[in-house]
C-alpha positions in Angstrom: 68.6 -2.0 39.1 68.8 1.0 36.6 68.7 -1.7 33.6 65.5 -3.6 35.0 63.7 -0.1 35.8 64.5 0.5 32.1 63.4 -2.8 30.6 60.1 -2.2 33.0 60.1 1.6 31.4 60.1 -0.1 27.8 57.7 -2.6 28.2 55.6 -0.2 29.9 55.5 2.3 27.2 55.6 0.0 24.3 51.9 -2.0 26.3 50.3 2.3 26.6 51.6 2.9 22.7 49.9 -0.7 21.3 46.4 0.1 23.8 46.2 3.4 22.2 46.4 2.5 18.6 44.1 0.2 19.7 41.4 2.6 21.0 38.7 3.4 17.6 39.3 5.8 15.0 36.1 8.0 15.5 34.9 9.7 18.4 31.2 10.9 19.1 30.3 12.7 22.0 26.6 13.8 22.3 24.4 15.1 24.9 20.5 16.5 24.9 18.1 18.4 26.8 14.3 19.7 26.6 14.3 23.5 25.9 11.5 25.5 27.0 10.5 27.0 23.4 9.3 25.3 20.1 11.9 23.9 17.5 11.1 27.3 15.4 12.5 29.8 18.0 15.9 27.2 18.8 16.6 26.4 15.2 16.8 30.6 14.9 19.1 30.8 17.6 21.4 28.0 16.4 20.8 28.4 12.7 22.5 32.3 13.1 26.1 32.1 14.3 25.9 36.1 15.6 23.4 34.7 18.2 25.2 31.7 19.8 27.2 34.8 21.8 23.9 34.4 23.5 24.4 31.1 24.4 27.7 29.4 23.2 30.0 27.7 26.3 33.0 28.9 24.7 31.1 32.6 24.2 31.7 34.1 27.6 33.9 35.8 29.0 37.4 35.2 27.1 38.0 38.7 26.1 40.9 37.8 24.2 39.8 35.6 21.3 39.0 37.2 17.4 36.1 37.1 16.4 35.7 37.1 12.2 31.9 35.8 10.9 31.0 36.0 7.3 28.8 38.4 6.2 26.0 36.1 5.6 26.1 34.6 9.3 22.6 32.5 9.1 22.2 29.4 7.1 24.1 27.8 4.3 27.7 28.7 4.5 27.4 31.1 7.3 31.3 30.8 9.0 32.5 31.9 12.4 36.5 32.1 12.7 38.3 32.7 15.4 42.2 32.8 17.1 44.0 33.7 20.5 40.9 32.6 22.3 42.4 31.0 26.1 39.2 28.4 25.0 38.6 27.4 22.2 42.9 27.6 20.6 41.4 28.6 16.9 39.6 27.5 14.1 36.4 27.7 12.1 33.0 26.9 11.9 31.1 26.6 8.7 27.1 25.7 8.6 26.9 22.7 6.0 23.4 21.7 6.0 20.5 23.6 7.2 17.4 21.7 7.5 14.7 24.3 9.3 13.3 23.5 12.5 15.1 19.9 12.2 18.6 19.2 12.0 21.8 21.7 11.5 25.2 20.5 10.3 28.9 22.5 10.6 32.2 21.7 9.6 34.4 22.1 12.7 38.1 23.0 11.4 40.5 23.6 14.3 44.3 24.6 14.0 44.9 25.3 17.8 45.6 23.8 20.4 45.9 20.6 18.0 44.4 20.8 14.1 41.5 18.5 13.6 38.3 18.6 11.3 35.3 17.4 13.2 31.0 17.7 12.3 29.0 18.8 14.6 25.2 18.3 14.7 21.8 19.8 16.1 19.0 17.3 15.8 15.9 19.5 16.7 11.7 17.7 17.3 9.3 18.3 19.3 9.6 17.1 22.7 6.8 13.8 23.6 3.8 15.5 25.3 4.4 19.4 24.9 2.4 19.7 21.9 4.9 21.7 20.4 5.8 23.9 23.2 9.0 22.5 23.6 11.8 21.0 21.9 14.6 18.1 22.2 17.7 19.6 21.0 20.6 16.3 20.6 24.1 18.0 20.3 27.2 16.1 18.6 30.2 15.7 17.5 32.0 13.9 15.5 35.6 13.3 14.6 38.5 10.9 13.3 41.1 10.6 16.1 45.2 10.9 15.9 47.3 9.1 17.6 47.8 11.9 20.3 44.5 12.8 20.6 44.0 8.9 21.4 46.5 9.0 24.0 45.3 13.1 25.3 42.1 11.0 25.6 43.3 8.2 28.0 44.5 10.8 30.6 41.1 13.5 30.1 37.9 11.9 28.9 36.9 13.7 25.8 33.4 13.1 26.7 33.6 14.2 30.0 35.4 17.9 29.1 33.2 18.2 25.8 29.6 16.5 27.2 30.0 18.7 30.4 30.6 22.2 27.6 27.7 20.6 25.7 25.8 20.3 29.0 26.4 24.3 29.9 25.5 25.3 25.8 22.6 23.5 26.1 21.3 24.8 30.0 22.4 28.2 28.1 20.4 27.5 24.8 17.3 27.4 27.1 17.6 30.6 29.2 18.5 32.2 25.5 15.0 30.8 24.0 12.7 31.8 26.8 14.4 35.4 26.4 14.3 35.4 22.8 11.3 37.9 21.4 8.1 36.0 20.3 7.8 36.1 16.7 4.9 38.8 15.5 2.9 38.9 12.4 1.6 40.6 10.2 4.7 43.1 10.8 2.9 46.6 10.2 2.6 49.9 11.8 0.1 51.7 13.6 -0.8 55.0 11.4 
């Protein structure tokens, strides 16, 4: 019995090993949503890293992570890193491409809990009929796979555990914009 539960074993684990090789080298998980503010007001919020404490998923409340940003946080190069987060593990963030009121691009470096370099993208337009009112933010990311986070992803659906954090980011994104102060100009002062 013990040598035909172990032949079972083997063949078992030898069918999960060749299905998860199997299983594509790239992932993309992507969600969207209609925020109540023009693509102006939710590029600023996105386009600066201090503000996505305003809004981030990963933002609130884990007291114990590190928080390092460059000191240019918005645009170009801007960089977020941080460690002993119960979260997000650690890693780093660093804004690529910066296309205003459009699209934003990072480079997504984690170390912990597993090290893997991922892009992560904010497509920004107006949304149909709001004449500019409003704004379809589409949230990605985008990665190459390892053979255990192929097999992590077998047992807890990446898009499930990420789309649902994207989901929460983006319902946050829109209580963020509608708080955000209204843009005023000329700036001057009253003598």
């Amino acid at each position: 019995m013990t040598g035909t539960f172990l032949i079972f074993l083997y063949f078992f684990l030898g069918f999960v090993a060749i299905y998860v090789v199997l299983q594509p080298e790239r992932f993309i998980v992507k969600r969207s949503a209609v925020i109540n503010a023009p693509p102006k007001k939710v590029f600023s919020l996105i386009n600066d890293l201090k503000k996505w404490k305003d809004w981030s998923p990963w933002a609130e409340g884990d007291a114990t992570a590190q928080i390092l940003y460059t000191k240019n946080t918005v645009g170009y190069d801007a960089q977020i890193k941080w460690s002993h987060s119960k979260k997000a593990g650690a890693g780093s963030m660093t804004l690529v491409n910066s296309n205003p009121y459009k699209e934003i691009r990072f480079n997504l470096d984690l170390i912990r809990p597993f090290k893997s370099a991922n892009e992560v993208i904010f497509s920004l337009s107006p949304a149909e009929n709001s004449g500019g009112a409003k704004t379809l933010v589409v949230w990605s990311i985008t990665g190459r796979d390892t053979f255990i986070s192929k097999f992590f992803n077998l047992l807890i659906s990446r898009d499930k555990m990420i789309g649902k954090q994207f989901e929460e980011g983006l319902a946050n994104l829109d209580l963020a914009a509608q708080k955000e102060p209204r843009f005023r100009w000329p700036f001057y002062k009253k003598h």
